[in-house]
C-alpha positions as CSV (number, residue, x, y, z in Angstrom):
1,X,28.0,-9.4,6.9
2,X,30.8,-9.1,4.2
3,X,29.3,-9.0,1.0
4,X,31.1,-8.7,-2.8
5,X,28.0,-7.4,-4.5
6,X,24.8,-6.7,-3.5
7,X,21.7,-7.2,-6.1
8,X,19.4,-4.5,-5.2
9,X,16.1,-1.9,-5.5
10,X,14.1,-4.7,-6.8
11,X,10.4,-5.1,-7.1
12,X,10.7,-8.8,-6.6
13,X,12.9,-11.8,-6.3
14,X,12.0,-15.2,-7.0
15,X,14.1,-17.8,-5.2
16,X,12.7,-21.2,-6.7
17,X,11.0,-21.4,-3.9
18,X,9.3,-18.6,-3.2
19,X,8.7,-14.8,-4.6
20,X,9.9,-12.1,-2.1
21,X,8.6,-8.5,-2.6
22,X,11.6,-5.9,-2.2
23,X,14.4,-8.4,-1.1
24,X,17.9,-8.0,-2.1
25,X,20.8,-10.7,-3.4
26,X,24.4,-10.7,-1.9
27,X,27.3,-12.5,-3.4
28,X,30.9,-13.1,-1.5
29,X,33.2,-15.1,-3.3
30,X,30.8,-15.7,-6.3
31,X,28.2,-17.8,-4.0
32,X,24.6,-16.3,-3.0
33,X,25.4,-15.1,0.7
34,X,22.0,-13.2,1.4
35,X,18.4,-13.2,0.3
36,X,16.2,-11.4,2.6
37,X,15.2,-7.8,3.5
38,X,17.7,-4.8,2.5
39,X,20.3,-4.1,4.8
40,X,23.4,-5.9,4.3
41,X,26.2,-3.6,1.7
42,X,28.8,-3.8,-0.1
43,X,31.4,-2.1,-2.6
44,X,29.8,-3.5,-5.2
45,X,25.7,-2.7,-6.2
46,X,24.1,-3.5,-8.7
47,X,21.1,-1.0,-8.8
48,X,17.7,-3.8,-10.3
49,X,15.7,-0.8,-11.1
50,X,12.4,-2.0,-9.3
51,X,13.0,-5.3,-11.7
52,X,12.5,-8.9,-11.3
53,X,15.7,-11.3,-9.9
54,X,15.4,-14.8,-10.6
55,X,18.1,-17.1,-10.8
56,X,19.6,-17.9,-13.7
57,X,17.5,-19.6,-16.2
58,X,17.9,-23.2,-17.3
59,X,17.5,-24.7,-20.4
60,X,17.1,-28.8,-19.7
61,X,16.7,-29.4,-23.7
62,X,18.4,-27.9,-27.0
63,X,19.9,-29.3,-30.2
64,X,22.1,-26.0,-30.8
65,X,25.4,-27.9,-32.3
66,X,24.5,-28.2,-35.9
67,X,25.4,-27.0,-39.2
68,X,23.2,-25.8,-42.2
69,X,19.7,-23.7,-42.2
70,X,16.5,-25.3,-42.7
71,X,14.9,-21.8,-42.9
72,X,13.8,-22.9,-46.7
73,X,11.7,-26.0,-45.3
74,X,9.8,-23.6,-42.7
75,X,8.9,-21.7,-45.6
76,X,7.7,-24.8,-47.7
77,X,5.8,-25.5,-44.5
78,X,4.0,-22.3,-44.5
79,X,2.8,-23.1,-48.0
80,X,1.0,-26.2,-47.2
81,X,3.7,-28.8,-48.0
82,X,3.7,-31.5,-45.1
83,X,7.1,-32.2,-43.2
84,X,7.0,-35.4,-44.8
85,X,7.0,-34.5,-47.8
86,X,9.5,-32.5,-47.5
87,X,11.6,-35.2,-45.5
88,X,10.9,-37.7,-48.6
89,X,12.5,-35.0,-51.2
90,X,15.8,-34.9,-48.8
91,X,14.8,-32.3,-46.5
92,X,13.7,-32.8,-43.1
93,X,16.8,-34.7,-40.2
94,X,18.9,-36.0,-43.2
95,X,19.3,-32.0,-44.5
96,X,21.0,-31.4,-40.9
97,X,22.9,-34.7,-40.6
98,X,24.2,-34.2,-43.9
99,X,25.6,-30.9,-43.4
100,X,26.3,-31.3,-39.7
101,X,28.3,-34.5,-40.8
102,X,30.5,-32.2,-43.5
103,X,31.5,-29.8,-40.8
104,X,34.5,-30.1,-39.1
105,X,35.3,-29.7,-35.1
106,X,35.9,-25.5,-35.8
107,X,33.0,-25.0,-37.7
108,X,30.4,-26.3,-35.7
109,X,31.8,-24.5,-32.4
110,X,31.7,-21.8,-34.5
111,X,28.3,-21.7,-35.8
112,X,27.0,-22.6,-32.0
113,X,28.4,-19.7,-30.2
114,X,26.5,-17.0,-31.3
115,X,23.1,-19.6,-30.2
116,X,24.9,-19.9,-26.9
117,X,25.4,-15.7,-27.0
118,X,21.0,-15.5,-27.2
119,X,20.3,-17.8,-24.7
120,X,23.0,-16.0,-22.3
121,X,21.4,-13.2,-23.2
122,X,17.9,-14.4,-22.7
123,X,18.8,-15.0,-19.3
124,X,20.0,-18.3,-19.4
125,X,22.9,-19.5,-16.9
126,X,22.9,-23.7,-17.4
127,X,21.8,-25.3,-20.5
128,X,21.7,-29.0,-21.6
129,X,22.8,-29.1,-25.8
130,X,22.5,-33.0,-27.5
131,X,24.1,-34.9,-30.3
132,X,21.9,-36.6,-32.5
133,X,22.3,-34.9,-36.1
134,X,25.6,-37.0,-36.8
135,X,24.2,-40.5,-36.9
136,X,27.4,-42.0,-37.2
137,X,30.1,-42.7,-35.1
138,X,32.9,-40.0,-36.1
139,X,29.9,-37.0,-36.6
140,X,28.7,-38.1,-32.4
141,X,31.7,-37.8,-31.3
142,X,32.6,-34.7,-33.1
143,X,29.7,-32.4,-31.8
144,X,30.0,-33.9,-28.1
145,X,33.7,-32.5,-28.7
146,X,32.1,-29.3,-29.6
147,X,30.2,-29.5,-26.5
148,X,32.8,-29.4,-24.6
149,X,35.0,-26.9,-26.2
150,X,31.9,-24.6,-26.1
151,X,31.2,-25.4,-22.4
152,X,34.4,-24.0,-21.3
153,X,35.0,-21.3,-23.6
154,X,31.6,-19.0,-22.5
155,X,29.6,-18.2,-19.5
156,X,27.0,-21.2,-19.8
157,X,27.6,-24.7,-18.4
158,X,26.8,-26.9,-20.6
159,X,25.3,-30.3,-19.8
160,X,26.2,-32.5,-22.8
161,X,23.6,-35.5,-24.0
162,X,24.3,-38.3,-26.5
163,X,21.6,-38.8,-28.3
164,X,22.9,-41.3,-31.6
165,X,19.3,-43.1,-31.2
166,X,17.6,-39.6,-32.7
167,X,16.1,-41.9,-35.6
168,X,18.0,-44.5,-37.7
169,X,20.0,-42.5,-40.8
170,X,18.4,-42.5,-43.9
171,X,21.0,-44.7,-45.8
172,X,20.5,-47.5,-43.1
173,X,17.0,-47.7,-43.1
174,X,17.0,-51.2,-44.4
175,X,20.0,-52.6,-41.6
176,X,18.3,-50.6,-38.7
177,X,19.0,-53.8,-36.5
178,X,22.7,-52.7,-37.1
179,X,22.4,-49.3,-37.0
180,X,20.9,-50.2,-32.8
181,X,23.9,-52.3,-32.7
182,X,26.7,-49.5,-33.6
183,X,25.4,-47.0,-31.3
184,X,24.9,-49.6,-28.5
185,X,28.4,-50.9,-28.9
186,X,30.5,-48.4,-30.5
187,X,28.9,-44.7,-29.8
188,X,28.2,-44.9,-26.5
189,X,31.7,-46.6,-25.3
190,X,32.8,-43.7,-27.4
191,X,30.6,-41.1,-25.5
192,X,31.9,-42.4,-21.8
193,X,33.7,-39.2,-20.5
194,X,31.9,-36.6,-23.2
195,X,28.5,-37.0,-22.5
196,X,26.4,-37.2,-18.9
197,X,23.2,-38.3,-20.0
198,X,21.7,-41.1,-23.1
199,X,18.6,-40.4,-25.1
200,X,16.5,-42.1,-27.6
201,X,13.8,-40.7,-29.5
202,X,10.9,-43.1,-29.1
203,X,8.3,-43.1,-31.3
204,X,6.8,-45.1,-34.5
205,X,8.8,-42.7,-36.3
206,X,11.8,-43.6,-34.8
207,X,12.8,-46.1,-32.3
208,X,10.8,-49.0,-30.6
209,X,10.3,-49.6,-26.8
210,X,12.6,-52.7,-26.8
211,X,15.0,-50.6,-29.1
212,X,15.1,-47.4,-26.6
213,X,15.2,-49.9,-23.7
214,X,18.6,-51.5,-25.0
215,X,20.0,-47.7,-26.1
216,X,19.3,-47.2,-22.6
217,X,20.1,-49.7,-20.6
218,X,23.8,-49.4,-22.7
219,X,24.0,-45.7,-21.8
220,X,23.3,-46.7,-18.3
221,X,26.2,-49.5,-18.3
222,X,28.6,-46.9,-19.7
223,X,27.6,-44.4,-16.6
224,X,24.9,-42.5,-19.0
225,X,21.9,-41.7,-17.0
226,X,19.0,-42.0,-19.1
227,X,16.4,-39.6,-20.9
228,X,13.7,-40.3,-23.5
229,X,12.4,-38.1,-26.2
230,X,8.6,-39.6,-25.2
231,X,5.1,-39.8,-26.3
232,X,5.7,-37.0,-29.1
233,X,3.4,-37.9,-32.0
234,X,1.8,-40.9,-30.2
235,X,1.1,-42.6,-26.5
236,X,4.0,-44.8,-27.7
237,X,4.9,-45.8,-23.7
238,X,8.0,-43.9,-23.9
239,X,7.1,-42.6,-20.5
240,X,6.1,-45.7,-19.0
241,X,9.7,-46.8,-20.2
242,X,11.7,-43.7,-18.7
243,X,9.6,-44.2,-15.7
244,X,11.1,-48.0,-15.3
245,X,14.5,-47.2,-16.1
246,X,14.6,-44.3,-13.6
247,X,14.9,-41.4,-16.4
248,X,16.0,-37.8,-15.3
249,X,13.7,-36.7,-17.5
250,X,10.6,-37.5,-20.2
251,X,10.3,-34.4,-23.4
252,X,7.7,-34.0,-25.3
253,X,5.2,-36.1,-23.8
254,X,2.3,-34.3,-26.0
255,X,0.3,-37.6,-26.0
256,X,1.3,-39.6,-22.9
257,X,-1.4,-42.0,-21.5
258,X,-2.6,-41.4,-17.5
259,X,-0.7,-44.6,-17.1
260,X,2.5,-43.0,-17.9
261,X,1.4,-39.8,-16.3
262,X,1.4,-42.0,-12.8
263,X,4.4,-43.7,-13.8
264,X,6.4,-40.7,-13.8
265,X,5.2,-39.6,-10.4
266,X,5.9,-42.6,-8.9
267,X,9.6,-42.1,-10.6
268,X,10.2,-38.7,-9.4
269,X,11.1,-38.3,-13.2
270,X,10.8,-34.8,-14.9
271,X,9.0,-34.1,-17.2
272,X,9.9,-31.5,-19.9
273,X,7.6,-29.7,-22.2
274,X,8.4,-28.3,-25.4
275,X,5.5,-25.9,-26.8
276,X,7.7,-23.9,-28.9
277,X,8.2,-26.8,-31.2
278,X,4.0,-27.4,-31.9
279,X,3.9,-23.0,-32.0
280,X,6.7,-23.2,-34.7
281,X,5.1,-26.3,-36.3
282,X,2.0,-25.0,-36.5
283,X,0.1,-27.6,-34.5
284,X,-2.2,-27.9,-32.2
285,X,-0.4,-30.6,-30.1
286,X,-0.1,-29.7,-26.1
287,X,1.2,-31.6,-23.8
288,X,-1.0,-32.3,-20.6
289,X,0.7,-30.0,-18.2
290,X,-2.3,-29.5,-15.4
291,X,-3.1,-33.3,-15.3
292,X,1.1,-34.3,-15.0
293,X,1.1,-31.2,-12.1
294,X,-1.7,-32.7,-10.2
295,X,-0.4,-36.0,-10.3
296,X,2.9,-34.8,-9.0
297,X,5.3,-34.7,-11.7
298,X,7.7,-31.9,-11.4
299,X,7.2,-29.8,-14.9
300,X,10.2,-28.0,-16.8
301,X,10.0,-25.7,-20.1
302,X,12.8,-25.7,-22.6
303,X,13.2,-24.0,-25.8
304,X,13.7,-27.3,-28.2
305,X,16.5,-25.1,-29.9
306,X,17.1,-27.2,-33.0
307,X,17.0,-25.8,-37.2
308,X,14.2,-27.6,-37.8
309,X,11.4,-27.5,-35.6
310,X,12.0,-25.0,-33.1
311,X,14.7,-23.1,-34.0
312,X,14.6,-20.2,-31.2
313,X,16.7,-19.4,-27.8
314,X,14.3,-17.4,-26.6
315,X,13.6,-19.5,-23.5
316,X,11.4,-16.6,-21.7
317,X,8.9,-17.0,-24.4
318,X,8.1,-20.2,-23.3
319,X,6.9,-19.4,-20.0
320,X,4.3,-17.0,-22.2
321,X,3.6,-20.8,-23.9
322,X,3.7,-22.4,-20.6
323,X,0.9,-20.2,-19.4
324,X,-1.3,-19.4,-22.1
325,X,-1.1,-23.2,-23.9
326,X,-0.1,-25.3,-21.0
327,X,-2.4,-23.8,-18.3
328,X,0.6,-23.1,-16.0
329,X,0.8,-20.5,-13.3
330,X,3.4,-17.5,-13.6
331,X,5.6,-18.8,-10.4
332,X,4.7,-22.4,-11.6
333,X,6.4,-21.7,-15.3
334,X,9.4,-19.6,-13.6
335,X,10.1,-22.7,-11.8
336,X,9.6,-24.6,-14.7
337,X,13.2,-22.8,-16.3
338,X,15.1,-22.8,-12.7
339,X,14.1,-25.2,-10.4
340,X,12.6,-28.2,-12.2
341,X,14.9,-27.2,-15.2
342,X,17.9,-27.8,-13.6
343,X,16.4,-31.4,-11.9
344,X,15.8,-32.1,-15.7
345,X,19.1,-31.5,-16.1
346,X,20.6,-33.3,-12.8
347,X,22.1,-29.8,-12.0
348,X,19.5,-29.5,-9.3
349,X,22.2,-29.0,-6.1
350,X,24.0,-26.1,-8.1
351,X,21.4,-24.7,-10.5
352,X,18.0,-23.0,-10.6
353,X,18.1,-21.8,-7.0
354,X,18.9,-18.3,-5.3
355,X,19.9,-20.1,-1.9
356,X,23.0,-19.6,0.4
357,X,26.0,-21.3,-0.2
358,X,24.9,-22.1,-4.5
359,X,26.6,-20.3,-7.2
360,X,25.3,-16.8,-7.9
361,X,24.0,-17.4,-10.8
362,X,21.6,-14.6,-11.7
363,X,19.4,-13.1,-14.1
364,X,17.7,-9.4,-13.7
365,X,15.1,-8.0,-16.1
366,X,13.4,-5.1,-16.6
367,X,9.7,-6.7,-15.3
368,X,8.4,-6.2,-12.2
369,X,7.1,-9.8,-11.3
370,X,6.9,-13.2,-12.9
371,X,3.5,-12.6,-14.3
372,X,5.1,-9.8,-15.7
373,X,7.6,-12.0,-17.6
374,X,5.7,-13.9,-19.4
375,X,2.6,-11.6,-20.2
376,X,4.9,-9.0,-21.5
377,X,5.6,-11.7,-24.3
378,X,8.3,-11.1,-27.6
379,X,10.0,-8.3,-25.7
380,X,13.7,-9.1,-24.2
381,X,13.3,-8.3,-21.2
382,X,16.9,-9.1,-19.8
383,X,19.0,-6.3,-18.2
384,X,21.7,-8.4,-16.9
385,X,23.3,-11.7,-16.2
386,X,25.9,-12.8,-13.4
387,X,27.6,-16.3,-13.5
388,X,28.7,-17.0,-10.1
389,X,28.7,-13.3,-9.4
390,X,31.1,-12.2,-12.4
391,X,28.8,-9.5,-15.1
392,X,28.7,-12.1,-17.8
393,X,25.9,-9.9,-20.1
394,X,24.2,-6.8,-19.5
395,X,22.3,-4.6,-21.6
396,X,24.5,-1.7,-21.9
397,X,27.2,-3.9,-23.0
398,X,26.8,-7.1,-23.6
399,X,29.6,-9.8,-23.5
């Protein structure tokens, strides 16, 4: 067998499908040619140092294009004053959109990079980033351009969501009805070609059922395929909605009903959990990950990256989260950042897999099994990261 690198001397690998003790990874023309047993060589070796090979790692939900710091509010927080408060003196979304809307196309490509350089680095090989802190036609478009400058100007593919519905902009609270209209009928013509999927944050907070339905329905007319921040702060019926509109995916879902816990079954739709955001928070929020994996919905973990309420890119943390908070088991959260991450993501015949034939997308660390991952917890454990079998970060010199 003629192999271009051989990923070897590891304790474990971990396929998305299954873990294999001692097996080695070989790459020919940047595809995964051989998972199995040692044997097979080649020029190249990559020595894993009795570590753990997974494949790349997915991250299915972020907010990383923005500008400003909200680091000042997360102190506030920490002294007792409440988010809405803090929102009602200015702070909050409208802190973000204002200085996200005063940045131009350079600045905010600029200011993303060095996320997308910590989540590379973290492991991560696919990730999906969304719009939402424009809130305006112009500001959308702008950081869906940024999007896609980033996406081909680093290692990580990016999978680029519109998300104008995030809530209605503070200076249109009282014409809301119009607000619905400009994103239905001028942002999301606008976002035909930049973005893949629609989202709409539903919740009291933010936008009705009927509301998210039409932002929806547009995105789906315009060749968006649908998501839905769901079931966040309240059982709302956002997940009963992405369920009937055939969502990729449901986030959040921290208080979805057993009605909308069937309903995504029945849908095949994903659901993706955010614990970061209730650790960063402070709350004691947790989605119902055993009861939405016994009912057969397929569970993904993603860091939240945004300034405000999760700002991290350390995605292997939240399989420690996804464990200890959510009740999951070690292979079930790895899965939960390949596999089901890149579903989440519709990536799911190119992403999250170590299988003949996919892109050799890989991540090693220093940890001998996937337990190992996640228990060892606020340590990177990363040692090196191969996008379709190029060295895109290692340790000893990261890219």
């Amino acid at each position: 067998m003629k192999l271009d690198l051989l990923v070897e001397n590891t304790a474990n690998v971990f396929t998305g499908d299954a873990t294999l003790p001692g097996a080695v990874v070989g790459v020919r023309d940047g595809r995964v040619a051989y998972v199995g047993p040692p044997g097979p060589v080649a020029p190249e070796r990559f020595d894993a140092r009795g570590g753990l090979v997974t494949p790349g790692l997915v991250d299915p939900h972020t907010h990383l294009v923005f500008a400003g710091d909200r680091s000042g509010e997360f102190a506030e927080r920490a002294r007792g004053r409440s988010y809405l408060d803090i929102a009602r003196a200015g702070g909050g979304i409208a802190a973000t959109v204002r200085a996200t809307r005063a940045a131009s196309l350079d600045a905010l490509v600029a200011a993303a990079r060095p996320r997308l350089d910590r989540l590379l680095a973290h492991g991560v090989t696919t990730a999906e980033v969304k719009s939402g802190y424009g809130l305006d036609l112009a500001t959308e478009i702008r950081i869906l351009e940024a999007v896609r400058v980033l996406d081909a100007s680093q290692p990580i593919d990016l999978v680029s969501t519109f998300l104008g519905a995030h809530t209605v902009p503070p200076e249109r609270k009282a014409e809301r009805e119009r607000y619905v209209d400009e994103v239905v009928h001028e942002m999301i013509p606008a976002a035909r070609g930049l973005a893949t999927f629609c989202d709409v944050f539903v919740e009291q907070s933010a936008f009705t059922l009927a509301e998210g339905e039409r932002v929806l329905r547009a995105g789906l007319d315009a060749g968006l395929r649908p998501k839905v921040h769901a079931d966040q702060l309240s059982a709302g019926g956002g997940a009963e909605l992405a369920a009937a509109l055939g969502a990729t995916s449901a986030d959040h879902l921290e208080h979805v009903s057993e009605a909308g816990i069937r309903a995504l079954a029945a849908a095949g739709t994903t659901a993706v959990l955010l614990p970061g955001a209730a650790l960063f928070l402070g709350q004691a929020d947790r989605a119902p990950a055993r009861r939405l994996a016994e009912a057969g919905v397929p569970i993904a973990l993603a860091t939240d990256c945004n300034p405000g309420t999760c700002m991290t890119e350390n995605l292997p943390l939240m399989l420690t989260l996804g464990m200890s908070w959510l009740g999951l088991g070690p292979e079930e959260a790895l899965a939960a950042v390949t596999v089901h991450a890149a579903r989440a993501v519709g990536r799911e015949d190119v992403a999250g897999r170590l299988a003949i034939g996919r892109p050799a997308d890989v991540a090693v660390f220093d940890v001998p099994s996937p337990t190992h991952l996640a228990y060892h917890f606020g340590v990177h454990h990363t040692r090196a990261v191969f996008k379709a079998g190029r060295l895109a970060w290692s340790a000893s010199s990261p890219t």
